[in-house]
C-alpha positions as CSV (number, residue, x, y, z in Angstrom):
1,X,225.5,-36.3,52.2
2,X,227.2,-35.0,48.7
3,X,230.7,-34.4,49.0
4,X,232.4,-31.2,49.7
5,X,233.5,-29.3,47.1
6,X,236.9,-29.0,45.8
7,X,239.2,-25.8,46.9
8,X,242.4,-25.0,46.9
9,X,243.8,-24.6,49.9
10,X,247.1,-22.3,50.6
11,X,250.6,-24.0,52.2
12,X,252.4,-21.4,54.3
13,X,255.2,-20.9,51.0
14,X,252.1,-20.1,49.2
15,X,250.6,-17.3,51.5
16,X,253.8,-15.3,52.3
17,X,253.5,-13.7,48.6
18,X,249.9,-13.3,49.0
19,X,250.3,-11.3,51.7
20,X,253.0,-9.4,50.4
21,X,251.0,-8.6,47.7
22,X,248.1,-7.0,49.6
23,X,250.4,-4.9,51.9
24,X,251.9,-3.5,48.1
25,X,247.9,-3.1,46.7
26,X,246.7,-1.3,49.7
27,X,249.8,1.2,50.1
28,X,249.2,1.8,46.2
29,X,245.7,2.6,47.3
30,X,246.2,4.2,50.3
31,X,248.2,6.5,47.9
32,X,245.4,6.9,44.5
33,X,243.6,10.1,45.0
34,X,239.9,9.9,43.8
35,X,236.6,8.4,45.5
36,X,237.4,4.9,43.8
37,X,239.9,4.6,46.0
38,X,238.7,5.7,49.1
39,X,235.8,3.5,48.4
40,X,237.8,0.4,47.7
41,X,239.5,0.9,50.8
42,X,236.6,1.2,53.0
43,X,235.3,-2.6,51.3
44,X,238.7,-3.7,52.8
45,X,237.8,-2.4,56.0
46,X,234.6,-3.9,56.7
47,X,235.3,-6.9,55.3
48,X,238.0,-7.3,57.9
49,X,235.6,-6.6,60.4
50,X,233.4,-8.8,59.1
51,X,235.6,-11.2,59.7
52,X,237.0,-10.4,62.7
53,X,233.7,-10.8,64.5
54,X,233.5,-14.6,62.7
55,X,237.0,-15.7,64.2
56,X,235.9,-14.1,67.6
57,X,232.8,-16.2,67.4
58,X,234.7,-19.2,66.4
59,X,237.2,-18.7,69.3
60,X,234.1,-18.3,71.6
61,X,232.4,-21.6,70.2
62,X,235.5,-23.2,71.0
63,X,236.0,-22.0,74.3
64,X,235.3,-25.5,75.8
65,X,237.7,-27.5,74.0
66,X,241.4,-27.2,74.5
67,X,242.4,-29.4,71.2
68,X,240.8,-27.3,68.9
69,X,241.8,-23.3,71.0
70,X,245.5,-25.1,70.4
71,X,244.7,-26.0,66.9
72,X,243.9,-22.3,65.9
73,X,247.3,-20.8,68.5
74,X,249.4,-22.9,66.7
75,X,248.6,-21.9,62.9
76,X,250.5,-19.2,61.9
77,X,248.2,-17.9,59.9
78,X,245.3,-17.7,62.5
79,X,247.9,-16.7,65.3
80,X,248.3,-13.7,63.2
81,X,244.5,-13.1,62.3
82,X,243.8,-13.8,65.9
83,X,246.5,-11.3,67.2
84,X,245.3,-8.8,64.5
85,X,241.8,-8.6,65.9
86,X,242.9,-9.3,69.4
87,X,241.3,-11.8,70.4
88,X,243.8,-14.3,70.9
89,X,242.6,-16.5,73.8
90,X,245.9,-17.0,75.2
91,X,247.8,-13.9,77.6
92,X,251.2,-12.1,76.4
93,X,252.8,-13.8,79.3
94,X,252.0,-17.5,78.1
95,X,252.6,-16.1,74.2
96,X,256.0,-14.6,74.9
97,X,256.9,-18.3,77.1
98,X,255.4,-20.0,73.6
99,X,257.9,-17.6,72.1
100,X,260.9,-18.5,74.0
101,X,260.4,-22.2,73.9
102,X,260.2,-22.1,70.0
103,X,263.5,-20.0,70.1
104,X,265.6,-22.5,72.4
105,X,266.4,-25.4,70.0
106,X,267.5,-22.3,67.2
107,X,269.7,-20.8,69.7
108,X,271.2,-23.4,71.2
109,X,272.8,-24.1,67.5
110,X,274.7,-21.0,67.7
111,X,276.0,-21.7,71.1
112,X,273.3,-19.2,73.3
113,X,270.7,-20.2,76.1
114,X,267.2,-18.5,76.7
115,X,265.4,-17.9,79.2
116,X,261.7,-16.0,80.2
117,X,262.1,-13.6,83.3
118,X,259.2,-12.2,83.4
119,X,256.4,-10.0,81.9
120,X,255.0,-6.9,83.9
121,X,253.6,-3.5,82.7
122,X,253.6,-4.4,78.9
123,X,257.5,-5.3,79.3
124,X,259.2,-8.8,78.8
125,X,262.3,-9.5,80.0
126,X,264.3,-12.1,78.3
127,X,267.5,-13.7,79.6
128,X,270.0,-14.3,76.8
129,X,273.4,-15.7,77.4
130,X,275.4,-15.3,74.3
131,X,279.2,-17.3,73.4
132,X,279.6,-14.9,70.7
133,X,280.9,-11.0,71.0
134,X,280.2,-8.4,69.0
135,X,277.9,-8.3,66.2
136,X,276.7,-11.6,66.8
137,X,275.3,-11.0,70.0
138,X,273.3,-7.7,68.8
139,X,271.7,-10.0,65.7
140,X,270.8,-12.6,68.4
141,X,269.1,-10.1,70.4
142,X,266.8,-8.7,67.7
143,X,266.1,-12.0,66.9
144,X,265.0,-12.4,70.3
145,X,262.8,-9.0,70.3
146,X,261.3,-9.5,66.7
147,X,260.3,-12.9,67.5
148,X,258.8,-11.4,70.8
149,X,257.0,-8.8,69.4
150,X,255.8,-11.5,66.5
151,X,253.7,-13.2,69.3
152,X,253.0,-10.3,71.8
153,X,252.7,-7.0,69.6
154,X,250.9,-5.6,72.2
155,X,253.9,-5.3,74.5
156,X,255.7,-2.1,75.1
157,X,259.0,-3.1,74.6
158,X,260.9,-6.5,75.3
159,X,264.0,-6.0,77.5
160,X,266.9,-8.7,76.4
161,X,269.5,-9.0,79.4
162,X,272.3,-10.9,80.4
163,X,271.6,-13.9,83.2
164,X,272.3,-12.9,86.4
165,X,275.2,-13.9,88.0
166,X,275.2,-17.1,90.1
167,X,276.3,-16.1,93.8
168,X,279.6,-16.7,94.9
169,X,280.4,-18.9,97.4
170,X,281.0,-18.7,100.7
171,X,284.5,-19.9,102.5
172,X,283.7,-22.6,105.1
173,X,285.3,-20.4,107.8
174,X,282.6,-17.8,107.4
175,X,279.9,-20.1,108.0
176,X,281.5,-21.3,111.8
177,X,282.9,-18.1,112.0
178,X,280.9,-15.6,115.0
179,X,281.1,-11.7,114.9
180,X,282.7,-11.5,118.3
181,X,285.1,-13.8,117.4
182,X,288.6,-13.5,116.0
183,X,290.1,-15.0,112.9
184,X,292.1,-17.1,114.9
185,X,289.8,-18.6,116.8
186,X,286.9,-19.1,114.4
187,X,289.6,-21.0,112.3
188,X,290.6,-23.1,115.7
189,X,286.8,-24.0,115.8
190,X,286.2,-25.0,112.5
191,X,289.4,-27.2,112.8
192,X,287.7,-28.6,116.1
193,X,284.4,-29.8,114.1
194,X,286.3,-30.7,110.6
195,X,287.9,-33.3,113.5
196,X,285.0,-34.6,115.6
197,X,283.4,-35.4,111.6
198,X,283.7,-39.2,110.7
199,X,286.3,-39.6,108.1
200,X,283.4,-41.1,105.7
201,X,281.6,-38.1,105.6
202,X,284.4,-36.0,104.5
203,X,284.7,-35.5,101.1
């Protein structure tokens, strides 16, 4: 077999200009009055449906193997094609956990835990716990909903909300202690049990 030819291929550094680029060239376009334009514009079009339809047909070829679906999820550059086209093989709820996960280590620097809650009705909810006040915790939140929406732009919104509080506790006399009883005597009867305990198990 003769040797494949030569090509450059693009690093992720070299892309994000690229791309930048051709957002610029087609809003220039989108803007140029005159049939070139609109023709030139319709080439983009179908071409990105052309393909579309080959990623969708590479996806469905893969279908069968895990290693290679998690080879094209976890390019950036297909994650985006894929989402673009929708036909990312994975749901929003296991892209907005992806999401989360890849967010932790990040946060954690600045002194803030994450945490998935849940995704229902085209909503995520995202549980951020924050050291900082202010400012801070506002430009940790957008992170959060940017980075979100990066992986799941089909959602409606993402909700970013404070943990829920852990329960208090509850006094050891309110556990012994019976409706019909009195203060007094519930107290009496926890001291009764507290005394028939072996002193080992006592704390």
């Amino acid at each position: 077999m003769g040797e494949a030819p030569d090509t450059e291929r693009l690093d992720d550094a070299a892309l994000d200009p690229r791309l930048a680029r051709l957002d610029a060239v087609l809003g220039q376009l989108e803007q140029t009055p005159g049939r070139t334009a609109e023709l030139a514009l319709e080439a983009v079009e179908t071409l990105t449906e052309v393909y579309g339809e080959a990623l969708a047909r590479i996806i469905d070829l893969a279908a069968d193997s895990p290693r290679a679906l998690g080879g094209f999820t976890n390019d950036d550059l297909l994650r985006h094609l894929l989402l673009l086209h929708h036909i990312h093989p994975d749901p929003p709820e296991r892209r907005v956990a992806r999401a989360v996960d890849d967010l932790r280590p990040q946060l954690r620097t600045q002194g803030a835990e994450i945490m998935l809650a849940g995704v229902q009705d085209g909503v995520a909810r995202i549980s951020l716990s924050a050291s900082s006040c202010g400012g801070g915790g506002a430009a940790l939140r957008d992170l959060v909903r940017e980075q979100v929406l990066t992986f799941a732009p089909e959602l409606s919104a993402v909700d970013v909300v404070a943990p829920a509080p852990a329960p208090a506790l509850i006094p050891l006399a309110a556990l012994w202690q019976r409706p019909d009883r009195t203060d007094a005597a519930g107290m009496h009867e926890v001291g009764q049990v507290a005394g028939a305990l072996p002193s080992g198990d006592m704390a």
